[in-house]
N, C-alpha and C positions, 0 to 999 in steps of 0.2 A: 800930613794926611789930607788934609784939606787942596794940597796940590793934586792930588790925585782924584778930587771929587770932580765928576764930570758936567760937564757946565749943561743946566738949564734948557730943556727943551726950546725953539722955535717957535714963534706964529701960535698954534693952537693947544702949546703947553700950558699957558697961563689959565687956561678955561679948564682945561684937564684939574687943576692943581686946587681950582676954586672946590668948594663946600659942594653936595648934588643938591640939587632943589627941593624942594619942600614932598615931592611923591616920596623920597628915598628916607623920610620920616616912618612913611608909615611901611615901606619895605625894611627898614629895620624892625622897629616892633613888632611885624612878623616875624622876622628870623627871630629875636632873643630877648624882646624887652627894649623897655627904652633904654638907648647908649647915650652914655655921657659923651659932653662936647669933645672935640677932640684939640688936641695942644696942638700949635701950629707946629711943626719942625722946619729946619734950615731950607728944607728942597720947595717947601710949601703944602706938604701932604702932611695929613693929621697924622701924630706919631703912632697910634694906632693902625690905622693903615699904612703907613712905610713899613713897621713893625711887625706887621700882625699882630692879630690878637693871641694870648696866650691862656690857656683855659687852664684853670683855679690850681691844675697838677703843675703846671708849669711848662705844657706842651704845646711848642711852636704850631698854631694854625694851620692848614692846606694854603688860607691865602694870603702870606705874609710879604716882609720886604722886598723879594726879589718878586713877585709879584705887579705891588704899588711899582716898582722903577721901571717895569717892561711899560707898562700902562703912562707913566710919566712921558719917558721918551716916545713911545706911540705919538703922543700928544691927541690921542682921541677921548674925547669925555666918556663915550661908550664904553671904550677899555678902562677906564678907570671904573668907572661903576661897575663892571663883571669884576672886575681884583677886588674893590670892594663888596661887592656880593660874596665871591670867592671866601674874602676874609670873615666873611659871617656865617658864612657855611662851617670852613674852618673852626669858628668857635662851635658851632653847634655842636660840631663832631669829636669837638675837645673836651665836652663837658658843659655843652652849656653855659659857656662864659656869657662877658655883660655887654655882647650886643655887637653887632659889626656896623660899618659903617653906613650913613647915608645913602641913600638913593639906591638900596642896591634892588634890581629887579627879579619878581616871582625867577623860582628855574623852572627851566620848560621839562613838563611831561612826557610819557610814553602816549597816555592815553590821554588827550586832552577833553574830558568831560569831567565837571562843567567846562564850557569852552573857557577859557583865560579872556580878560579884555573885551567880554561880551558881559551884556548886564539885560537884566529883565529875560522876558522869553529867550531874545535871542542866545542867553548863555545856557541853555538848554535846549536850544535843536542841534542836534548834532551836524559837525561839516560833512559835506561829501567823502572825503577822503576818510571820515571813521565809519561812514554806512559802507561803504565800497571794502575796507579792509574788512568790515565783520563780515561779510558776504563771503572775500574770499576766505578767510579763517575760519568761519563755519564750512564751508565746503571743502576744502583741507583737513579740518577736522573728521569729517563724515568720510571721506576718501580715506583718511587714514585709519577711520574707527573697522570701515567695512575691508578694507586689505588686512588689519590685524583678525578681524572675524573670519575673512576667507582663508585666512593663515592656519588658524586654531579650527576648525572646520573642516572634517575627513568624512569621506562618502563613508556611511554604515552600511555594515552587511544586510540585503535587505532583510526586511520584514518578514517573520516564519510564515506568514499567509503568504506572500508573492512567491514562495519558495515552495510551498504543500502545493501540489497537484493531483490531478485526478487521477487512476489506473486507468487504463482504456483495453478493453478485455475483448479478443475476434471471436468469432465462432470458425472450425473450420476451414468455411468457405470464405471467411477473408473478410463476413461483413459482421457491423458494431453487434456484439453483443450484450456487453453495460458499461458503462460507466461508474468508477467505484472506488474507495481507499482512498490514501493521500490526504489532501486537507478540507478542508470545508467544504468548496467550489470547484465547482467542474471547470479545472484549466487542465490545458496537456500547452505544451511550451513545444514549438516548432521553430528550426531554423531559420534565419532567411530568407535561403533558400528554397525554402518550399513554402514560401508564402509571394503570390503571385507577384507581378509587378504591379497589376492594373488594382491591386488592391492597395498596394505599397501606395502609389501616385494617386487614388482618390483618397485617402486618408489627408495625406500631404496638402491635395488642392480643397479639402475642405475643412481644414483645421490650421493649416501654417506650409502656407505655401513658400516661404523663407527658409524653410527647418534648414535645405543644405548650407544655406549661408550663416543665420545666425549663430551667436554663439553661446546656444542655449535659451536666452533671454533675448527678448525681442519689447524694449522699453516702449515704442512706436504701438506695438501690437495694445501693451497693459494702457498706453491712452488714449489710443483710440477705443478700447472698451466703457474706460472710465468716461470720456467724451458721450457714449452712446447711452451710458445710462444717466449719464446727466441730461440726455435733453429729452430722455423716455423714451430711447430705441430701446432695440434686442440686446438682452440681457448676453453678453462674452464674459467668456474669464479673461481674454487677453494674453492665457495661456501658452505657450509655446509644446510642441510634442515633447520633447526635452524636460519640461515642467511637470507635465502630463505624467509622462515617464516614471518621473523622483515621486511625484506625490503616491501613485500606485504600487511602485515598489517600495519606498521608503521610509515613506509618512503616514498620516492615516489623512482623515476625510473631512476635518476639523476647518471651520472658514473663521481661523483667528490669525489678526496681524503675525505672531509669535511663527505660527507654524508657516505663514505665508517669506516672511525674512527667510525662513531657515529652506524653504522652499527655492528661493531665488538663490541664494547663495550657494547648494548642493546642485543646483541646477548649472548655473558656472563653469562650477568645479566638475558635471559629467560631461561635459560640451566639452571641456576643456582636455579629458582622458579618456574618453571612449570614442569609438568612431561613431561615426553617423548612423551604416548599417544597424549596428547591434542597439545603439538608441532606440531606431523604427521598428525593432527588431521587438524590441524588450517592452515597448508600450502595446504595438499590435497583440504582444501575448499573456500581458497583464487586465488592459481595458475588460469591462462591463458591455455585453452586448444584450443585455436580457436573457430569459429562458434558465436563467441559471450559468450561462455559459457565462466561462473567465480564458480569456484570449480567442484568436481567432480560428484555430483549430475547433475549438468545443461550439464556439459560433457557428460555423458551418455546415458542423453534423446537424447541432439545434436546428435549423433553418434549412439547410436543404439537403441534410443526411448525404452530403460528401465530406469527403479532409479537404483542407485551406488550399493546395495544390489546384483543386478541380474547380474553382470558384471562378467564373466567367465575369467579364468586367464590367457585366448589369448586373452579379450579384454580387462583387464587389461595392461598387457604387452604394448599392442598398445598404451591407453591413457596417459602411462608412457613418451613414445614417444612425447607424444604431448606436453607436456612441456617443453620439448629440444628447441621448436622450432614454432610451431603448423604452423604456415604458410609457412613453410616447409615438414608437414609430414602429415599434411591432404590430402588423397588419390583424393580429388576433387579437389585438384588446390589452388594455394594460390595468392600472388599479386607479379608480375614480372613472367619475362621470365623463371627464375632457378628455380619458381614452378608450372610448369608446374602437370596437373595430371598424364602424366608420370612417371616427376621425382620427383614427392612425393611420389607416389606409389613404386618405388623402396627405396628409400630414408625409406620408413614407414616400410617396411617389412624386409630390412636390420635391422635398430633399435629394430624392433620387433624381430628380431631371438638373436641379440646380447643381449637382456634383459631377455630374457626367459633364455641364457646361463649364463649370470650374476646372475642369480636367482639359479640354481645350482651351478655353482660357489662358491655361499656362505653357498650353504647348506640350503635351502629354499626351493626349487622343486627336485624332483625325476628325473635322466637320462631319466626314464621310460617317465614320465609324460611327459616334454619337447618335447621325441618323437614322443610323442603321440599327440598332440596338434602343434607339423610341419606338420606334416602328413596329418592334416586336412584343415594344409593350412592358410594363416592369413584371418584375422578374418576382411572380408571388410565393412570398417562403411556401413551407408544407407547414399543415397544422403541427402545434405544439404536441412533440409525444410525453406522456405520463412517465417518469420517470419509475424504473423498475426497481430502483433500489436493490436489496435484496431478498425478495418474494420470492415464493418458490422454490423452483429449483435453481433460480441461478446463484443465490446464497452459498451451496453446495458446491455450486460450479467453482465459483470465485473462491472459497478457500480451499478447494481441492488444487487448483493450479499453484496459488500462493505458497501452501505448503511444500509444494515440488520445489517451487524455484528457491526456494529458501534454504532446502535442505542442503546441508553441506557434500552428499553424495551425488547431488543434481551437477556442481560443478560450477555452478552461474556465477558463483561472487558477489551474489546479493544476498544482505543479509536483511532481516525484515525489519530495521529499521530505515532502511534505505529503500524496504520496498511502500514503508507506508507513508515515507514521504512523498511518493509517488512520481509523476512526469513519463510512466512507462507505458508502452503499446503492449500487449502478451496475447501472443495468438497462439491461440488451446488447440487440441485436437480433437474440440467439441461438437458433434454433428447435431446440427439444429433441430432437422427432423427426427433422428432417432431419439432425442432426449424426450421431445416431445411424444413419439408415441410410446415410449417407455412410460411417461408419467400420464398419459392418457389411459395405454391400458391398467395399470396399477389402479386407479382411480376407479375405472369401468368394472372390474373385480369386487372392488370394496364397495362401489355404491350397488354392487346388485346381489352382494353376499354378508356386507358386512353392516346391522344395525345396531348400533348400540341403545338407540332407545326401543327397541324392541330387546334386546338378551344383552342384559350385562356382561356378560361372558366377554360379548364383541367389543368391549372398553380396551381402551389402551392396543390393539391391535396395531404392530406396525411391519411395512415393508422395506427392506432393500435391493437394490440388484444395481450392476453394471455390464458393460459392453465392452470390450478389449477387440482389437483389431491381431489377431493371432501374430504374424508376420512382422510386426514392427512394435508390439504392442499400445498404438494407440488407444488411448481409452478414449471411447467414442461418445457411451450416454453410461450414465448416473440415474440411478432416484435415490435420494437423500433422504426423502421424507415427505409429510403432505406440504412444509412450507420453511423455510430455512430461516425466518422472522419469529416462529412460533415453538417449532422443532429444533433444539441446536444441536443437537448430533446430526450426525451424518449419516446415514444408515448404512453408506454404502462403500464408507472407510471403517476403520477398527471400531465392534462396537463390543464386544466379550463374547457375542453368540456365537454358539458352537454349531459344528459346520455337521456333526454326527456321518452318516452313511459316505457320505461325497467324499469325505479322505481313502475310503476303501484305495482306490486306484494306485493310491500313493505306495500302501502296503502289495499293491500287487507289482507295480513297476520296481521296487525294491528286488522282489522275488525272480523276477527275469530278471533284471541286472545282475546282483548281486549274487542271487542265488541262498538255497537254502544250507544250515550248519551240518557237518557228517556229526551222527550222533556219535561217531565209533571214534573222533578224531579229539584233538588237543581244544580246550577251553577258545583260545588265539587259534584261529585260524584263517590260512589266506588264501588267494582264490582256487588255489587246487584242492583245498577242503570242501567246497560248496559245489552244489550242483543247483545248477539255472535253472527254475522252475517254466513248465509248461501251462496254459489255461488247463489244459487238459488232466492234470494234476487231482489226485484225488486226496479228500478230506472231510470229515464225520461232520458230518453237518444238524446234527442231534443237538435237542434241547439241552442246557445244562448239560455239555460236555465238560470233564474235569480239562482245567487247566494244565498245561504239560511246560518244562522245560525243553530246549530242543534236542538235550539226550535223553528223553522220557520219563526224565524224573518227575514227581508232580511238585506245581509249583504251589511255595508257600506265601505267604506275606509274614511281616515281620515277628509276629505271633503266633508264626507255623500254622495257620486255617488256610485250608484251600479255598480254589476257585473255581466256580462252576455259571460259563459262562448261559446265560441267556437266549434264546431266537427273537424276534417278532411273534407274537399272538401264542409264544411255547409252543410254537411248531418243531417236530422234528422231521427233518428229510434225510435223514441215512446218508449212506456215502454219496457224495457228489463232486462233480469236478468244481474247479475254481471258474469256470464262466458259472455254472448253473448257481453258484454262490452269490457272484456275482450281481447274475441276472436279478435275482430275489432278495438279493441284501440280504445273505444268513450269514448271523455274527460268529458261530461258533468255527467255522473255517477261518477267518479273516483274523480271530482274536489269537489262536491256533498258527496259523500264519505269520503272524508277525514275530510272534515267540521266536519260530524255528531260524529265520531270518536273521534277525536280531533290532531291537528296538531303535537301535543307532542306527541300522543300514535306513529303517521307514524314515527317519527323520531326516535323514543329510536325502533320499528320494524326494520328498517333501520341499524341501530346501531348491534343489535344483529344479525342480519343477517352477518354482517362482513365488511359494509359502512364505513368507518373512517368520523369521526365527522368533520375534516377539511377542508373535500370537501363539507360538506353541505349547502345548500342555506338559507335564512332567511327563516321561517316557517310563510310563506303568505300563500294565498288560490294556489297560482301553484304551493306550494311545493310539493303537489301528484302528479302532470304532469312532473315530472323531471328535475325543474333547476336548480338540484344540478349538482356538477360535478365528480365523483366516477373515478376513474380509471378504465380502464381495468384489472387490477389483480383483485381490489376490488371487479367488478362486478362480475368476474367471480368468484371470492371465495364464494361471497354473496349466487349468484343461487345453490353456492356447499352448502349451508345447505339445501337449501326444497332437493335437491339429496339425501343428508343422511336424512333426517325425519327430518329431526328439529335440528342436530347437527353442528352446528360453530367449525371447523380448521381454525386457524389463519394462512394464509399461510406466507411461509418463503419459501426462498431459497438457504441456507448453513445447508446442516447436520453436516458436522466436520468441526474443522479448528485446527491444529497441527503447532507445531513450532518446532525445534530441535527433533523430536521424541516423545514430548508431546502433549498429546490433552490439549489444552486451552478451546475448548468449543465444547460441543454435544448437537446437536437441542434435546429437548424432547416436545414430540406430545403437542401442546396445544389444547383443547378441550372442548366445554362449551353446554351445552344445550340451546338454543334460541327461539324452538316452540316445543310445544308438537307434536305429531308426526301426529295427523290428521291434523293441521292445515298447517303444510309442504309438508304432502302426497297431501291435496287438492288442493296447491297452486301448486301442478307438474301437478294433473291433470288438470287444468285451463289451464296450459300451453301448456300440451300435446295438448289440443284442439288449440290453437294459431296454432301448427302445423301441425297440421292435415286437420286444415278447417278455419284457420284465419290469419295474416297478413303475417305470417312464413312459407307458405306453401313451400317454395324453401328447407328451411329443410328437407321436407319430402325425395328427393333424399337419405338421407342419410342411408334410408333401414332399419333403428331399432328406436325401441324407444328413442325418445328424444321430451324435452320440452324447451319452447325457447320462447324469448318476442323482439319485433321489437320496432324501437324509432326513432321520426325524430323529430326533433326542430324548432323554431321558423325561418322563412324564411329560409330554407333548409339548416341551417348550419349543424348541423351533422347528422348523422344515425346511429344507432348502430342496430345490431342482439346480443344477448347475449342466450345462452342456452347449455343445459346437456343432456348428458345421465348418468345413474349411478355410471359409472367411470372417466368421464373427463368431467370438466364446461371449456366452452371456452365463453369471448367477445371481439368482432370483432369491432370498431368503424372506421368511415369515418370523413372526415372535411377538409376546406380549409385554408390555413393560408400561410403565406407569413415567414418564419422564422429567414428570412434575411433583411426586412426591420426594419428600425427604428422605427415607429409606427405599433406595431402589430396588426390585427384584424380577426376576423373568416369573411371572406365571403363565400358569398351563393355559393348553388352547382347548382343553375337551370341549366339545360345545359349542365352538368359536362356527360364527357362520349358519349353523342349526345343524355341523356335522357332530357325528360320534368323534372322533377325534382330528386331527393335523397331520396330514403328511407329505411330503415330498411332491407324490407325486397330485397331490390335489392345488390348492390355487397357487401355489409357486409352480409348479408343471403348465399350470391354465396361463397364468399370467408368460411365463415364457414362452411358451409356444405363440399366443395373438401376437405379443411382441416382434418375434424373430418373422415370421410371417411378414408382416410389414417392411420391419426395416430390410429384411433380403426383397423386399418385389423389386423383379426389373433386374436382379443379380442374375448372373448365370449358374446353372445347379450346376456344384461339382461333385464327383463322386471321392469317396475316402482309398487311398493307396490302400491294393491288394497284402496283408501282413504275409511277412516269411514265415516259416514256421518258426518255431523260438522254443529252446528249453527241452527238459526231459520231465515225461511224465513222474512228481514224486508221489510221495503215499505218505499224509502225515497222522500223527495217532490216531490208531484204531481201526486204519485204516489196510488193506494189501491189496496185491496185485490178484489176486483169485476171485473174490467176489465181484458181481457186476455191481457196478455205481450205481445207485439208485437214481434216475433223471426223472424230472418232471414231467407229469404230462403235456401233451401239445401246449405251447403258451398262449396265453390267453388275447382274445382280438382286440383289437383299439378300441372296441365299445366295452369290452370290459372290464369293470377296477378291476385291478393287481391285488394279487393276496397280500394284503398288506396293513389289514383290519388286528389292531394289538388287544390282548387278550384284557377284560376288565378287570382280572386279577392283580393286587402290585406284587412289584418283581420282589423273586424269591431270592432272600440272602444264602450266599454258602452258607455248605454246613459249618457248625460251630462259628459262625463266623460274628462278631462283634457288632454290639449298634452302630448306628450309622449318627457320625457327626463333622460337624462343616465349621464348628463354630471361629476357627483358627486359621480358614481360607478366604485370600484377599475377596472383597467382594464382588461378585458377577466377574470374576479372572478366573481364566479354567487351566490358568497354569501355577493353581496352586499349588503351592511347595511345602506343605506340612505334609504328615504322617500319618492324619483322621483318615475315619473311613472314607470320607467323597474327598469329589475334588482331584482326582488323582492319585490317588496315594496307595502305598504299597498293602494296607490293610484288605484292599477289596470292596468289601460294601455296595451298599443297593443300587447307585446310580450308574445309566445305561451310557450314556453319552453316543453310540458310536450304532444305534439301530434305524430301523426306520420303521419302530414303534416304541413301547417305552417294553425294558428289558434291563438287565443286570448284567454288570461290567465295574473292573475294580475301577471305585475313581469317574465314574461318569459324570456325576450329577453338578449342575452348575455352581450352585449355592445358592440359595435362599434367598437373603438378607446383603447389603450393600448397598451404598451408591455407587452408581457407574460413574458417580464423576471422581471418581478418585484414581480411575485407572489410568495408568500412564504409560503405559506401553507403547502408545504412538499410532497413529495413521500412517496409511500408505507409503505416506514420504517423512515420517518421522513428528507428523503434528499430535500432541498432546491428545491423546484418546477420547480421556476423557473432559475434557477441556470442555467452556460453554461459551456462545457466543450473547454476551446478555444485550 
């Protein structure tokens, strides 16, 4: 065995084999305690270290025999103290045995601090190569922290304010009418493309002239700010438009570290997925310019009442400015003493020349051009306009359109949620001037006839009326009310009042169409049972004529009492035709009339005419005398078909409405035929006569052809005038109501004004005629189409062809009232006929559906509804007692009737 041991290292074995020196003392008592001597063995290495150490289990060391013999043969002392070391390691790792060899030296560290072999201070300054590696590993670190942040960090939807816009509402003629809806702040969001260049490029050259390049973040930009406030220059953000952008769409307005991180890093991220465009795009239409405006469209108007398209590139320049600062460089003064319109005014036009040089500077404007555009001097906004909110009548105005577009029959696709987030242009077919002398004359009326601190009576007094364009039906003007802030109905959409005498036409356009029932013939009958009634038709126009069926039975109500209808003032006029009926608004033909007809034929007339179905009242015997309740638009749309012959325009009032530079929707003319054209043409002449020599004669003022029907209701609650000339239908209604108390109801007008009673043709005739007067000056007079004749003369009870019809004497001149003064007497109930009760009809809804005496209902009973005075008709009377806001029937275009805007 011994033959086989291999001989004895060379030269620097013997050194190797010797004991280590006195340091490897105390490198052992580090590793494990103090080690006993060690036995020499045969090779010369302490048996322990040939051996290794073997720890207390009985497990061979890491640095054992084959260790010491690699280090032997080496023959280097070095390598032998690492095996020795080695083998004290080894123990450590074995359990802590008793110690490894001599001399073995510290092992070397990751991180060397304390430094090793350094004593006093110097074993605590650190080497360069440990400053130099934290440097890079904290920057590594942060590299990695902010790639794992921009990883887990997704652009958010913006902010519900960067998203709420303004409505932007035309008049007409194309120009701003308000501003409204939507969210908070007047923005409207405009394409790119319609925002100029020379506005695009002063922005750019005076806030981040880099924007195309960087990528978002412009680190250069944030120290050169932090530099300038360090040495006490001008205050920058350092911001990039990209930044600008995220914070105004994104984030809020907060200057904490937290929100500025998250600022940079979303800013990145939109550099990095959006194009450039829509970045300039999207801060142009978010930014603060003052005045209230939010983006650069609403800027404009503020400032110089054009759109961002029309903005010249001296007022660009300028509105560049206003984003620095806006309540600093608005020429009109801002809040505090330092903004003075002075020192804005300097302040603005300094900014202005420096932007316009920033703009060559960068090679964007021409030396020339710049010159040429100082020269002319800055470009002075217009004063600040007062903001209209919604005062007056344009309150009116603006939910009278909303309601259109919204309605699911409109066709638009907007739905009012989508309309009140706003971003929309909606241009009305609202005539400026006529709204305005609509609600001037109303006013001039009331301020010269109506006190209420002189006659209580005059309390609560209110008007409506509207303007319809016959032909197309645009609605042209509105009156709402005195103020759409104070007043939240709308006067001049659904309000319950009843329209009284002014449906008459409706009951007669029936009768020429349709024709009246053969009494001799079958219950069903179809149109070769009916014979087409003529004006010239006669019918008993006698006070308290009994009611008849149209085979001349008399008619009952449910508890077999007849009905014996009413006149105005209990006049009777004997037999008369249907104009002279007409002319004078005598209910006992008209009520008579409808009978023979049938009550369905007046209502689908009605209907076609341009009535909406939801104001109508139950189809009792005073459904011909008017206790329905149409609106003001309605009525006036309606009279606009006999104007065209016979043709129905559905009126509306939004021709366009756009959104970003898209049309969402274009009104297209709706139009239907409704009467053949003699039976329209007759129905104007009839009326012409109303004005010419019957209860309308106050029209006659008005100098031109016009036809027009008077209405007053049961105990003088309302009055209406409604009438045309061949270009403009207008209806004017009057009524009293309380709109502020808790239990609402119509009361009477006796009195109102310092007249004996209310009627038609008194300040609803007045206020129509100054009206129309106005808005026609400068129109060309047309005259009304010659009528065919139409119909055969009929004879309905009481009536025959022997006796002459009793006519009226000559009509009376334009100076004087119309008979039409109602008797002081209250109307007389049929005989045997049952008290009169309402208790069970919807409030101020005149299409109540119970079975009580009023109200409609087949009983009969005291109220007139359908005269134009107060008189007896089954079913007239409005009711009493109600809020009006509970009625839901709907407005024009289907808005809640009675609905409030608080």
């Amino acid at each position: 065995m011994s033959g086989n041991r291999r001989k004895p290292p060379q030269g620097r074995g013997r050194r190797a084999a010797q004991p280590p020196p006195s340091p490897g003392r105390r490198a052992a008592s580090r590793g494990g305690g103090q080690a006993p001597p060690s036995t020499p063995g045969p090779d010369g290495y302490g048996r322990r270290a040939a051996q290794g150490h073997r720890s207390e289990s009985g497990a061979p060391g890491h640095g054992g025999r084959a260790e010491a013999r690699r280090a032997a043969q080496g023959g280097g002392r070095r390598r032998a103290a690492a095996a020795a070391a080695a083998g004290a390691q080894g123990g450590r790792r074995g359990g802590g045995g008793r110690g490894r060899g001599r001399g073995a030296p510290e092992r070397k560290r990751f991180i060397d601090y304390p430094r090793a072999g350094k004593y006093g201070v110097r074993r605590w300054i650190p080497s360069w190569k440990l400053v130099t590696g934290l440097c890079f590993g904290f920057f590594a670190l942060m590299v990695g922290l902010a790639g794992i942040a921009l990883a887990l960090v997704d652009i958010p939807n913006p902010k519900l304010a960067a998203k709420q816009e303004k409505n932007v509402y035309y008049w007409k003629d194309g120009t701003q009418m308000v501003v409204a809806g939507g969210g908070d702040h007047n923005r409207q969001i405009v394409g790119i493309n319609e925002i100029p260049e020379s506005m695009q490029w002063a922005v750019i050259a005076a806030e981040n002239e880099s924007f195309y390049q960087d990528s978002g973040v412009d680190p250069m930009g944030i120290a050169r700010a932090i530099g300038r406030m360090a040495m006490g220059g001008e205050t920058q953000s350092g911001s990039t438009i990209t930044q600008q952008y995220v914070k105004n769409t994104y984030l809020d307005q907060s200057q904490t570290i937290a929100r500025k991180a998250k600022e940079l890093l979303i800013s990145v991220k939109v550099g990095a997925k959006m194009e450039k465009k829509d970045i300039l795009a999207g801060y142009l239409n978010t930014g603060y310019y003052g005045r209230g405006a939010y983006g650069i469209q609403a800027a404009a108007q503020a400032y110089y009442r054009v759109d961002a398209n029309q903005l010249s590139a001296s007022q660009s320049a300028f509105l560049a400015a206003t984003l620095n600062g806006p309540n600093l460089y608005d020429p009109a003064g801002g809040v505090g003493s330092a903004a003075t319109p002075e020192k804005n005014r300097k302040r603005a036009e300094a900014r202005w020349s420096w932007t316009l040089d920033r703009e060559v500077a960068i090679g964007k404007m021409k030396k020339s051009t710049r010159d040429a555009i100082k020269k002319k001097g800055f470009p002075m906004p217009k004063d600040p306009k007062k903001s209209t909110q919604l005062k007056g009548q344009i309150g009116y105005l603006v939910d009278l359109a909303n309601n259109y577009i919204t309605n699911d029959s409109t066709g638009s696709g907007i739905s009012e949620r989508q309309l009140k987030q706003g971003g929309y242009r909606i241009h009305t077919t609202f005539d400026k001037k006529k709204v305005t002398k609509l609600r001037k004359t109303v006013e001039q009326v009331r301020k010269e006839n109506i006190d209420p601190d002189k006659r209580d009576v005059d309390k609560y007094v209110q008007f409506g009326g509207a303007s319809v364009r016959p032909h197309d039906g645009a609605i042209e003007a509105i009156y709402g009310g005195a103020d759409a802030t104070t007043h939240f109905r709308n006067n001049a959409d659904y309000t319950g009042v009843q329209v009284g005498s002014t449906f008459k036409p409706f009951v007669m356009a029936a009768a020429m169409r349709d024709g009246v029932r053969d009494p001799d013939g079958p219950e069903v009958q179809g149109p070769d049972m009916r014979t087409k009634v003529s004006p010239k038709s006669i019918y008993n126009g006698d006070n308290k004529v009994k009611l008849r069926n149209y085979d001349g039975s008399v008619w009952h109500d449910k508890d077999g009492k007849e009905w014996h209808q009413r006149n105005d003032g209990n006049e009777s006029r004997g037999m008369i035709t249907l104009r002279t009926a007409m002319q004078f608004s005598v209910n006992t033909p008209f009520i008579q009339l409808g009978m023979d007809v049938g009550l369905d034929k007046v209502k689908q007339a009605s209907l076609d005419a341009g009535v909406n179905e939801d104001s109508l009242a139950k189809t009792t015997p005073t459904f011909s005398l008017g206790t329905s309740a149409p609106s003001a638009i309605r009525m006036a749309s309606a009279y606009g078909t006999f104007a065209t012959s016979g043709t129905h325009a559905e009126p509306y009032s939004v021709t366009k409405v756009e959104r970003k530079g898209k049309v969402e929707y274009q009104h297209k003319k709706q139009t239907k035929p409704a009467f053949d054209r003699p039976v329209a043409d007759n129905i104007t002449n009839m009326l012409e006569t109303v004005v010419q020599k019957g209860t309308g004669t106050t029209a006659r003022a008005l100098g031109r052809p016009a036809a027009g029907k008077t209405g007053t209701t049961d105990d003088n609650r309302s009055a209406w005038f409604t009438g045309y000339t061949p270009q403009l239908s207008t209806s004017v209604g009057m009524w009293r109501v309380d709109d502020k108390a808790k239990s609402q109801k119509f009361l009477k007008m006796y009195g109102v004004g310092g007249q004996k009673s209310i009627h038609g043709a008194s300040f609803p005739a007045e206020i129509w005629t100054k009206y129309m007067k106005e808005a026609l000056k400068g129109t060309e007079v047309k005259d009304f189409p010659v009528p065919e004749p139409i119909g055969e003369k009929v004879y309905g009870d009481g009536a025959s062809p022997d006796p002459t019809p009793t006519e009226t004497s000559a009509p009376p001149s334009p100076s004087e009232k119309p008979s039409e003064t109602p008797s002081d007497e209250p109307s007389e109930s049929p005989s045997n006929s049952p008290s009169s009760s309402n208790s069970s009809c919807p409030p101020l809804d005149p299409r109540c559906d119970d079975d009580q005496d009023n109200g409609g209902n087949n009983n009969g009973g005291n109220g007139n509804g359908g005269t134009d005075g107060p008189g007896g008709g089954p079913g007239g009377d409005t009711g009493d007692t109600g809020d009006t806001g509970d009625n839901d029937s709907g407005g024009i275009f289907g808005g809640p009737a009675g609905s409030r805007r608080e």
